[in-house]
C-alpha positions as CSV (number, residue, x, y, z in Angstrom):
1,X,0.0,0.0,0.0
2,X,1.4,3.3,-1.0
3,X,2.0,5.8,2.4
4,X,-0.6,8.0,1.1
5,X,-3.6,5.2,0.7
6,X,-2.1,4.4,4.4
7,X,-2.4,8.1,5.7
8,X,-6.0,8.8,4.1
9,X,-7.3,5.3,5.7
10,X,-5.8,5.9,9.2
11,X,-7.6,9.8,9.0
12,X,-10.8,7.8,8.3
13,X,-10.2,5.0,10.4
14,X,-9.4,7.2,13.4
15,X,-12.0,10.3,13.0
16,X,-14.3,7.2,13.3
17,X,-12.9,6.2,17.0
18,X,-13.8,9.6,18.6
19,X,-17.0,8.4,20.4
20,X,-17.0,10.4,23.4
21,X,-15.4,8.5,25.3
22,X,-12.7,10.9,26.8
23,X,-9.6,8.4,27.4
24,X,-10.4,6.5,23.9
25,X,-11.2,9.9,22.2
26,X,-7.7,11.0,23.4
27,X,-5.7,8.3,21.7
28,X,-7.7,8.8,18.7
29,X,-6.9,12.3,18.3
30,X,-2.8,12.1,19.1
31,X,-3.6,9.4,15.9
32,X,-5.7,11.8,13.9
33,X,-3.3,15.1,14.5
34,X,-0.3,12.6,13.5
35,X,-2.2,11.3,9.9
36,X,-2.9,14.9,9.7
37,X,0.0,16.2,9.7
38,X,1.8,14.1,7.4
39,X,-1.2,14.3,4.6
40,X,0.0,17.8,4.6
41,X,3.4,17.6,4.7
42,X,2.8,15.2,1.6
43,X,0.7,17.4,-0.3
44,X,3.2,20.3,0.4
45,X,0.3,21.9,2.8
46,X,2.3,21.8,5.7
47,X,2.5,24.1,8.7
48,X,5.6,25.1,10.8
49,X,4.4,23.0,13.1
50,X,4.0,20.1,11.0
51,X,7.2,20.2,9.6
52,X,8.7,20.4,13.4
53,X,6.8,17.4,14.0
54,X,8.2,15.4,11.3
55,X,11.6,16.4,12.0
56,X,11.5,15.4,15.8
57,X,10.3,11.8,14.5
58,X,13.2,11.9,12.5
59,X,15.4,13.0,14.6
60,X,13.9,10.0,17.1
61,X,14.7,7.8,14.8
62,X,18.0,8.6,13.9
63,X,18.8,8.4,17.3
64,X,17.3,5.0,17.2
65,X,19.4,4.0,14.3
66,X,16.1,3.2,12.7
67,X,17.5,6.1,9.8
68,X,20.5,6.6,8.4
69,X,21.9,10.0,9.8
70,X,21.8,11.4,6.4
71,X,18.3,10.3,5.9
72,X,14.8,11.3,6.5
73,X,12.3,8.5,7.1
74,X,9.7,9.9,4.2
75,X,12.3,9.1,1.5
């Protein structure tokens, strides 16, 4: 599945979980904002703030030795 079939399911997939239920509604959202974010960093929508997201995952990662140091996990 290409990551942007993935991204566009999870966004439906997780708006769907907000019931209101506050602890379940919770996780959902941290989901949702995530998806979010990255649809719009893939469609060159994004924010400051989304783009400060993605690199602190990266950065995570990196440190993780899950990505090459001279890498970014969305190539």
């Amino acid at each position: 599945m290409k990551l942007e079939a993935h991204v566009s399911e999870a966004i439906r997939q997780y708006a769907g979980k907000i019931k209101g239920t506050a602890k379940s509604d919770e996780h959902a959202l941290g989901e949702l904002q995530f998806y979010m974010a990255l649809q719009r960093v893939l469609t060159k929508k994004a924010t400051p703030a989304d783009l400060g997201l993605m690199d602190a995952i990266n950065d995570v990662l990196q440190v993780k030795e899950l990505v090459a140091g001279n890498k970014t996990f969305l190539n």
